[in-house]
N, C-alpha and C positions, 0 to 999 in steps of 0.2 A: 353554590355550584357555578352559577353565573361568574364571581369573581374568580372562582380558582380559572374558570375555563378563559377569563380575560386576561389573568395572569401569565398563565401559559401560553397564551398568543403574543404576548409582549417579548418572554422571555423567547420565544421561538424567533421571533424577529431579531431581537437584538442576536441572539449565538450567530444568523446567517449574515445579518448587516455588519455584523463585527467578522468573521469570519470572511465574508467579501474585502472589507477593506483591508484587514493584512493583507491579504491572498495579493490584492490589487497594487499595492503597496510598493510589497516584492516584487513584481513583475517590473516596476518600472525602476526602482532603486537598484535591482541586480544590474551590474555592467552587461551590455554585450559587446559582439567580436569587434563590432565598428566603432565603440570608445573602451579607451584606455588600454591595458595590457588585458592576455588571458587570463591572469593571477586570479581576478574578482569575480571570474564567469563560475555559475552551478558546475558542478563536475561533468564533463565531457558533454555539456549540454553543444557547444559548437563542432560534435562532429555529429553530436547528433540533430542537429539544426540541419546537416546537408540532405538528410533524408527527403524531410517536407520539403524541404526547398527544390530538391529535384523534382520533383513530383508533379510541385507548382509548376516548372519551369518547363515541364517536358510532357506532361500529360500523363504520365506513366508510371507501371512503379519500376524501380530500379534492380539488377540483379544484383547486387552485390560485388560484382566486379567492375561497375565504372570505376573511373578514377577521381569524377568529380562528388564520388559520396565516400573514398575509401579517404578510412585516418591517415593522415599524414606521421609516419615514422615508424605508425603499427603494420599495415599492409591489408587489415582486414576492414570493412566496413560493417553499421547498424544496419544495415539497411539487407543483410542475412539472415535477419532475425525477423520475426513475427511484427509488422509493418503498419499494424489496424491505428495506434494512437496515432502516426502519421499520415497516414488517408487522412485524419480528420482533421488534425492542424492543416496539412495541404487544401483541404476540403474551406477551413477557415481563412486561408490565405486569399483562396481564390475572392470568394466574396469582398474582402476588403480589397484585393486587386482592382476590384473593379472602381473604387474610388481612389486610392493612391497608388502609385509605385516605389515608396520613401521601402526602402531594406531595413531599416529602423521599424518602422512602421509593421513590416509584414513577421519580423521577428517579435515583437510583441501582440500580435496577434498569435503566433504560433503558442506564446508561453500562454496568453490569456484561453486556449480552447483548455487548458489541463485546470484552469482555475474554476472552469465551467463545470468540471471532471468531479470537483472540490463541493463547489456544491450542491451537486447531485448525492456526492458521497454524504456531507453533511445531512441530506434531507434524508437520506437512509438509515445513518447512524441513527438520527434521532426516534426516527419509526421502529426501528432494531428495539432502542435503550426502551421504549412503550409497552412491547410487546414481555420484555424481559425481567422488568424491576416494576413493582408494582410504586413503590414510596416515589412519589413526582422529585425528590431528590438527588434518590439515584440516578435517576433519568438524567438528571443536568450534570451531574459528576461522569458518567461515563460519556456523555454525548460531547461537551466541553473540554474531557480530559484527551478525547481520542483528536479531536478536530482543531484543538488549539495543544495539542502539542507540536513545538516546534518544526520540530525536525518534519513531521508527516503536515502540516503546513506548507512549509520548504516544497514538500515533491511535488504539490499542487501550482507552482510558482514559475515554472521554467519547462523547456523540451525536454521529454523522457517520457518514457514507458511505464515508469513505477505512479505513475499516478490513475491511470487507465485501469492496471493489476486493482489498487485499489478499492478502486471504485468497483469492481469486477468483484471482489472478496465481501463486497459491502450487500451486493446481490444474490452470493449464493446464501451467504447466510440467513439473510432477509427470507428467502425463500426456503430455508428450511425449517425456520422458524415460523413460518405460513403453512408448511406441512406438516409439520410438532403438531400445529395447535387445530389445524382444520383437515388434515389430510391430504394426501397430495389429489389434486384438481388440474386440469389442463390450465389453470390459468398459473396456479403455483409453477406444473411442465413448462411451461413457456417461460418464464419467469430462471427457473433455473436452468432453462437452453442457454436465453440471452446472457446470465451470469458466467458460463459456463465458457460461451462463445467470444464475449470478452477478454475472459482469463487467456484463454487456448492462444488467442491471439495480440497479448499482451506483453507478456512477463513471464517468463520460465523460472523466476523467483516462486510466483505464487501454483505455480502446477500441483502443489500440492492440495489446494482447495477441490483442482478437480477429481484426485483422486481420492479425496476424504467424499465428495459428495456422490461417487458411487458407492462408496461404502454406507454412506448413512443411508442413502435411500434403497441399497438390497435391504436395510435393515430396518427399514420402514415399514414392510410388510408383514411380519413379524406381530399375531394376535396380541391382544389384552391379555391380562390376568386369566379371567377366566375361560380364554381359548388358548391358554401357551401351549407350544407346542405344535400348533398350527401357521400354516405358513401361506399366504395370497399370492399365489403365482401367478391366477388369472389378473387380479390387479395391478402385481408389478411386472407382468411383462406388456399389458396394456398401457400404461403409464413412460415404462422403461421403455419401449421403441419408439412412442414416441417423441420421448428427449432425445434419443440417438438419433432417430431422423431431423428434428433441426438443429443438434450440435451438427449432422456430418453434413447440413444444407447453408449451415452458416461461417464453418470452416475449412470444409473441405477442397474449396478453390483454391486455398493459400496451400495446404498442406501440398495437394496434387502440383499445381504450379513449382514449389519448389524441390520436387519429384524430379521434376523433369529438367528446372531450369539450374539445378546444383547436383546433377546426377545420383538420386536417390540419398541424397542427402536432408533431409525432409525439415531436423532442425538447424542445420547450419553450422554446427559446430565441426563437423571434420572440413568444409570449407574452410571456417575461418581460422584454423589451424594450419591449413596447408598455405592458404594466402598471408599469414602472419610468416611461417617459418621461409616464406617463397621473397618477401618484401621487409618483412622488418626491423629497424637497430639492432645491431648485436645486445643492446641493452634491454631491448624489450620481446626478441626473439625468442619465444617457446622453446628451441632448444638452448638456448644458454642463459634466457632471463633467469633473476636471482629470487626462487621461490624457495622457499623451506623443502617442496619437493626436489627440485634442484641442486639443492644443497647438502640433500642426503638427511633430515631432521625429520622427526617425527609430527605427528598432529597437536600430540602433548607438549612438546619442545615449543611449535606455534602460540599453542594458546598462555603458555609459562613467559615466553620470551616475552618482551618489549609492549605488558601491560596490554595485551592482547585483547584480553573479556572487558578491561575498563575502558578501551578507545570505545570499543563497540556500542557499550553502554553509551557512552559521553555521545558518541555524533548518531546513536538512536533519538537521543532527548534533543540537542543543537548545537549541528557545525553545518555553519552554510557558505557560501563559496565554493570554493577548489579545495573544500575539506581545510579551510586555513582561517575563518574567522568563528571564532568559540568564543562563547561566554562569560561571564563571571566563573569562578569555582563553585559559589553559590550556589547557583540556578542547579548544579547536578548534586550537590549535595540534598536540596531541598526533595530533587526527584528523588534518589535515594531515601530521606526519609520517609516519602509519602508509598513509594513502592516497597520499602522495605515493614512500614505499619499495614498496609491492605494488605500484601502478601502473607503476614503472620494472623491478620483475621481471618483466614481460611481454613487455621485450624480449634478457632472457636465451635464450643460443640452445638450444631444446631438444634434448634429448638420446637421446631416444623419450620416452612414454607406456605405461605397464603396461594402458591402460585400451582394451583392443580393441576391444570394444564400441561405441566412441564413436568410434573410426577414419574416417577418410574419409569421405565425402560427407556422409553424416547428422549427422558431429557441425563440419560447419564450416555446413552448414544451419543447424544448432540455434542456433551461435553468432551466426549472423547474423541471424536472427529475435530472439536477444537482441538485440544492438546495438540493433535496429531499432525493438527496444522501450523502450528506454532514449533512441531519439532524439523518439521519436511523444511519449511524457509530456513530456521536455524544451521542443518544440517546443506541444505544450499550453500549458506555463507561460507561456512568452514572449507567445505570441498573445492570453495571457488578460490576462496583464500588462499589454500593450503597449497594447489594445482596451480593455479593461471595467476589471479592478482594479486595477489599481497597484499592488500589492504585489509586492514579492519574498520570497515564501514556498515557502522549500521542503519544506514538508510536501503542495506541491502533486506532488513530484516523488518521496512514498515510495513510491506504489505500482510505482518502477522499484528497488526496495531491491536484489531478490533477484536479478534481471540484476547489476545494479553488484557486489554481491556476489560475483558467482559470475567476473567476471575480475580486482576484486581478490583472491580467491582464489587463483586459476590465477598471478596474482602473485606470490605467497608460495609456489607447486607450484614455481613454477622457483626460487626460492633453494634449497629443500628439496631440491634434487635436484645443487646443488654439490657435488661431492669435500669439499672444505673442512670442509663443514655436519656436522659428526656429529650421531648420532639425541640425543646427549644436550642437545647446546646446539639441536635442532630442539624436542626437550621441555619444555625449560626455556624458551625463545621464546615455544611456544605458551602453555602456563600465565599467562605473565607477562603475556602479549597481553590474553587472556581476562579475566585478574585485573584488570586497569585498565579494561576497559572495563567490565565489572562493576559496579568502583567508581566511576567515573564518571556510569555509570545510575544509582545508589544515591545520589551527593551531587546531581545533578538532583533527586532525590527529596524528599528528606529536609531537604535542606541549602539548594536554589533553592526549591523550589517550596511546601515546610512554611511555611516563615518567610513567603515572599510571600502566601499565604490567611489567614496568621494576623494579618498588619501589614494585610491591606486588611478584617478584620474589625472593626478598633477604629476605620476611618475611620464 
């Protein structure tokens, strides 16, 4: 017992030591605005850089109509949108302000508070993957495969929002999986406020998490077996007001503020419509940009046309840059194998589950408020795609990492539980799993994305 438990303390070290230094890696190997061209910067990480930087500069947050945060050629500005990951980089700025003024300096401090984001999310995963898979295996297959994939790597490396969502998704779950297994408790309540309050004020990618998690929790009160049909109203409206009272104490400044300050415009979006078609290139201009909606094309035409579902695939797993430095072919074929083996484990027939806990009703709840989460981000993309951007990026679709994760997991739980499998070639699987995708993240690193900052420096 002794050894397994020193084991596991080794391997938990090395996933966040290793985990840190890519993270840390990235941050300073990614170009920014002050070397080289924009070619090599994260995707619109430098308009979203203006945000914190106002912030810093001014003490304040911004409306969204300065000129010193709005994109140049778009008309609209980030700084419309839900604002919380930038308080903190602003928040991180100021501190190192106080020893430097290098704009170098404060720009990597901004991309290092999301690496901090990283992990936090990492020491969640892995308490997640504990609670979930009993085999200390799977534990390190799903904790390693979510944290060292590339691309959800990538968001933790640079200015943006989708790292915060994250980390936010990493919370509600955790904490529904703390009321699966113990009930919901005011410390789980609080717990799934702060997840909750995160999201709200993150990433409107991941809004689905909040709506999956009032579903799961009306349906948390929901008896046993032998009281079905019974239903705890006194518990879940005790429980239930009070997550409503510090979700609406912990975002309800932002929402009311932009009430008032974008005239009941609350998420911004008909602002930054009106400020894009009022300022923007005729090329980028909402009414004339060249979207498939635009153009008269259906959703189906979208996803058919120009390898639509395989970009999305390809820059879910890694494209980092301005979506322009990719891979080996390799690296997405090997994902493909490995997502296309766990995915076909899920329909091996199982055999029971050791995990009782997670038995009946709550844990096919739980699994469907996954799904559900994993369809609401997907369905995001497409509508965003299809309407406003045209891109097929799936780094729009990490903040559903830890769902997708958790049934190709349960993927790889049913081979592990074949007669056939012995513990030794299940050992030797996992290692060998984790060691490629390791290395994989590591030549993303080093190997795409070194060379590409260094070749767009001598342009």
């Amino acid at each position: 017992m002794q050894d397994k438990r020193g084991r596991e303390k080794a391997i938990l070290l090395l996933y966040i030591l290793l985990f840190v230094i890519f993270a840390v890696s990235m941050v300073f190997i990614q170009a920014i605005y002050r070397r080289g061209s924009d070619y090599s910067n994260p995707p619109d990480e430098l308009f979203r850089f203006l945000v914190p930087k106002y912030i810093y500069e001014n003490g304040k947050l911004p409306t969204g109509f300065e000129e010193e945060v709005r994109i140049s050629g778009y008309g609209y500005s980030y700084a419309l949108y839900n604002v919380l990951p930038y308080i903190i980089q602003a928040f991180f700025m100021k501190i190192a302000g106080i020893f430097t003024k290098s704009g170098d300096a404060l720009y990597y401090i901004a991309r290092l508070s999301n690496v901090l984001n990283g992990v936090i999310t990492a020491c969640l995963v892995y308490a997640i993957s504990k609670r979930l898979f009993f085999d200390e295996r799977l534990q390190w297959l799903f904790s390693f495969g979510i944290m060292f994939l590339p691309e959800h790597l990538f968001v933790h490396t640079y200015v943006n929002t989708d790292s915060m969502a994250v980390l936010s998704t990493a919370v509600i779950i955790y904490a529904w999986i703390l009321s699966m297994d113990e009930g919901f408790s005011y410390k789980t309540d609080i717990l799934l406020s702060i997840g909750i309050i995160i999201c709200a004020l993150s990433y409107y990618n991941a809004y689905g998490f909040i709506m999956c998690s009032v579903l799961f929790f009306v349906s948390s009160f929901i008896r046993r077996k032998d009281e079905l049909g019974k239903y705890d109203f006194k518990e879940m409206l005790k429980h239930g007001f009070f997550i409503t009272g510090l979700v609406l104490i912990g975002t309800g400044w932002w929402f009311v503020r932009e009430y008032f300050v974008l005239s009941g415009d609350i998420l911004g979006l008909k602002t930054r419509y009106e400020l894009a078609v009022k300022y923007a290139l005729p090329e980028v201009n909402p009414l004339s940009k060249n979207t498939y909606r635009n153009r008269g094309l259906s959703v189906i035409d979208m996803l058919i046309e120009d390898e639509y579902i395989n970009n999305v695939f390809v820059s879910f797993v890694a494209v980092f840059a301005s979506m322009k430095a990719v891979g080996n072919i390799w690296i997405y074929r090997i994902y493909k194998l490995l997502y296309g083996c766990a995915f076909l484990g899920l329909f091996i027939p199982s055999k029971g589950n050791k995990d009782k806990k997670a038995q009946g009703l709550k844990k096919i709840i739980f699994e469907i408020c996954l799904i559900l989460c994993i369809i609401s981000v997907i369905l995001v993309l497409i509508i965003y795609s299809y309407t406003s951007d045209y891109q097929s990026q799936g780094r729009y679709i990490i903040p559903a990492v830890i769902p997708i994760y958790y049934f190709l997991t349960k993927g790889i739980e049913k081979y592990f539980s074949l007669r056939i499998i012995n513990e030794r070639i299940k050992t030797v699987a996992a290692v060998f799993v984790v060691t490629i995708l390791v290395v994989i993240c590591a030549y993303m690193i080093y190997g795409v994305t070194l060379p590409y900052a260094l070749a767009d420096l001598k342009v």
